[in-house]
N, C-alpha and C positions, 0 to 999 in steps of 0.2 A: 462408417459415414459420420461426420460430424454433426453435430446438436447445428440447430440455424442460431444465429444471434438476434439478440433482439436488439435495436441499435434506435435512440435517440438522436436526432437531430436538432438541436438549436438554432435558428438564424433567425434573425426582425426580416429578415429581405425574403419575401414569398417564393420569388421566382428562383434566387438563387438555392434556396430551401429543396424545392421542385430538382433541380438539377441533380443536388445530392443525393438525393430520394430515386431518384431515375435512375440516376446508377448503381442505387446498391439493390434497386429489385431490377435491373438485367440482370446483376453479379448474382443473384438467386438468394437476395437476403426480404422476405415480406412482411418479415415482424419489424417494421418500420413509425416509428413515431418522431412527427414533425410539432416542435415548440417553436412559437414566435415572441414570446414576451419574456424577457427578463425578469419579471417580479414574481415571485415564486416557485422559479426554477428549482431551487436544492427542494422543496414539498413536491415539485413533477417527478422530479428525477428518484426521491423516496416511493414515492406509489407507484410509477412505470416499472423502477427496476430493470433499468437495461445494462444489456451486457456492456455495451460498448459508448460513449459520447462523443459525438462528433458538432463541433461547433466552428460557426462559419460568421465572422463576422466581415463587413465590408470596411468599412474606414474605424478600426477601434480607438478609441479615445480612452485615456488615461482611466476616468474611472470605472466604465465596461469593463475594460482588461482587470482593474484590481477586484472589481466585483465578480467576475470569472476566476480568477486567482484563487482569491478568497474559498470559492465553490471548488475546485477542483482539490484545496487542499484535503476538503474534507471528506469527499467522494471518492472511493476504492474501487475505481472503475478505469477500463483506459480510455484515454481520450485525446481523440485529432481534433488539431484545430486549423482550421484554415482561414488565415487574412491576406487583406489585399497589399500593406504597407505594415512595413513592422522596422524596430529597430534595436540594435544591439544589448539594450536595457529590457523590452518587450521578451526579447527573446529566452534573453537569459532568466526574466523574472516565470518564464511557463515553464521552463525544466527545471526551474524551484519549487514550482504549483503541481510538479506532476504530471502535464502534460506530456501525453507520450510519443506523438508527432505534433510538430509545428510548425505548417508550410505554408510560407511565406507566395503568392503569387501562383497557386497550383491549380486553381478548381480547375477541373475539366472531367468531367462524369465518368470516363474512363480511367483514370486516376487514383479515385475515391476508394473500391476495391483493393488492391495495392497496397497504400497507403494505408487502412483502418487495415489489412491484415498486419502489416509492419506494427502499426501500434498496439495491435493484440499482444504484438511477438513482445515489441521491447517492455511492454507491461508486463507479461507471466515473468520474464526474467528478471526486469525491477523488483518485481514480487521475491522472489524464489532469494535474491540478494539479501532486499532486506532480513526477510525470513532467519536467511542462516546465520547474518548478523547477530540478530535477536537469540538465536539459539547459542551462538559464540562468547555472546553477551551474560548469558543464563549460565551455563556451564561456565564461566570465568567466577561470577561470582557464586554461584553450589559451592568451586574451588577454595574460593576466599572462606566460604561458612564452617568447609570441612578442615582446614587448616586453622584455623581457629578453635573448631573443639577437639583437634589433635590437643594443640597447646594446651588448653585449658585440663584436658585429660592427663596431659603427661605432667602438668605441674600440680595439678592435687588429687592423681594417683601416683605418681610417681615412676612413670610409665616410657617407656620407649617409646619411637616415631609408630614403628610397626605395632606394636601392643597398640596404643591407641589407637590405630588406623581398626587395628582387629576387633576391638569392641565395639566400636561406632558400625562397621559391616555387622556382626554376629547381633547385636542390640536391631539393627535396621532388619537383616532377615530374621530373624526371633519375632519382630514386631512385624512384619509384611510390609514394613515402609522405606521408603525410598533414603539414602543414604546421606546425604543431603537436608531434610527432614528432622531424621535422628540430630543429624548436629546441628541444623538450628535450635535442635529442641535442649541442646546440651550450652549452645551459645547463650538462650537466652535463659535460662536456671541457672546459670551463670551469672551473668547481671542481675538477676531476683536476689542471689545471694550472696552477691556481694566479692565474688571470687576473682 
């Protein structure tokens, strides 16, 4: 069985608020918290801690939208968003913001479920992207640090690709440290001294 979510809602509009709330406790979600003010949100959304955000705004205006923007860049959370009018600029500025559904003209309480599951979904896999990015990222440059104190090793040891490669391992397990490590520690005694 799955953990329930705990799931923030943002709207100024009460009733429409009321809507979204309706339906995500039919859908069996009760850990439900309803925000209506914009100012102070990113401090609500730090102390709530919800799994999920869902924001409903009715007619958004330019600076709403970048003030919401602004919030979602920095929030590692997914989150739907529902408006009533939106346009080609809007749209594209939330799946810059991170927004992980953006439905234009959708509220209807049966909907809502659906929907915040989809943006659960497309958020663990944006996740899980950037991640491997990050770690693609990581291991490219280990690469760069360990090829570097090849060189360095084989030009003032005097050493082959393999020789060097086998001191930098045998120094790394000798030491219990990660490989990586060892040659930045050889990169940079290297720059101290001048080599």
């Amino acid at each position: 069985m799955k953990a329930a979510l705990s799931i923030m809602i943002f709207d100024e509009n009460r009733i429409r608020a009321s809507i979204i709330e309706e339906g995500l406790r039919e859908a069996g979600h009760d850990q439900v918290v309803v925000l209506h003010d914009i100012v102070g949100l990113a401090r609500q959304i730090e102390i709530i801690g919800p799994d999920v955000i869902v924001i409903d705004i009715e007619t958004p205006n330019r600076d709403m939208l970048e003030h919401l923007f602004q919030l979602t860049r920095s929030v590692r959370k997914p989150i739907a968003m529902f408006v009533d009018r939106s346009d080609s600029s809007s749209i594209e500025a939330a799946v810059e913001a991170g927004v992980s559904a953006y439905v234009v003209d959708g509220l209807k309480k049966e909907r809502v479920k659906p929907i915040l599951d989809m943006a659960v979904s497309r958020f663990k896999a944006f996740s899980r992207l950037q991640q491997e990015l990050a770690d693609a990222r990581s291991a490219l440059e280990e690469r760069k640090i360990i090829d570097r104190a090849k060189g360095i090793l084989m030009k003032s040891r005097n050493l082959s690709e393999d020789e060097a490669y086998a001191l930098l391992r045998q120094t790394a397990m000798n030491e219990k440290k990660r490989l990586a490590d060892i040659a930045q520690s050889v990169v940079m005694a290297a720059a101290i001294l001048g080599s």
